[in-house]
N, C-alpha and C positions, 0 to 999 in steps of 0.2 A: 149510659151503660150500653156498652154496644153486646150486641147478643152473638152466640156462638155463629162461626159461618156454619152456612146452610149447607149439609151434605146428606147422605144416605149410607148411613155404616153397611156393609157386606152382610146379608143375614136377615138384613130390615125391610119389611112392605113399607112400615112407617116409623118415620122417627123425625121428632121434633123437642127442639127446648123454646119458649116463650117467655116472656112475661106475663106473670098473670094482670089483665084488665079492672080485678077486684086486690084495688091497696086497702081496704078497709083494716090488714095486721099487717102492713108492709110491704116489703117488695116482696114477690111470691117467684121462682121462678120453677115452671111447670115441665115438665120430660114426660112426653107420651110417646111411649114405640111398640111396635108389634113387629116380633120376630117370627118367621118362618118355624124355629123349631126349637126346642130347648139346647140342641147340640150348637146353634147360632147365638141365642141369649151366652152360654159359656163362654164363646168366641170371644164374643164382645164384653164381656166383665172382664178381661183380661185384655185390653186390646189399648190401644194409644189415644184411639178416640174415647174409649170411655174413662181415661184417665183425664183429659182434657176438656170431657164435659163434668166430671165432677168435681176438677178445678175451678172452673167458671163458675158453678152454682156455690160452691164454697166462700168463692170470693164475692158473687153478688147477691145470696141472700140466703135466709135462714130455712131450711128444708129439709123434708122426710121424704125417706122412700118407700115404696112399696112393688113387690111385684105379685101378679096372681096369673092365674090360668085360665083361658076362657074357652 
């Protein structure tokens, strides 16, 4: 499974999709990002990149989302 290319969406300090290392329920595949702002997180739910990273996890494994605020 080759994993999404590595970039940095406009908005983001961090942002990463993985595999998770723990198959114990299967393939896990893990999105960690941290946005600048909520008006950034917007941006990007609507954007080409996050259409194409929720293609990729659709098509390579079974996944929930969550976002919260720190």
């Amino acid at each position: 499974m080759a994993l999404l290319r590595s970039f940095q969406p406009p908005g983001t300090t961090k942002w990463i999709i993985e595999r998770s290392v723990d198959e114990r329920k299967g393939v896990v595949i893990v999105e960690d990002a941290t946005f600048e702002s909520e008006a950034a997180l917007d941006a990007f739910r609507v954007s080409e990149d996050h259409a194409e990273a929720v293609a990729f996890m659709k098509e390579n494994a079974d996944w929930l989302v969550g976002d919260w605020w720190e």
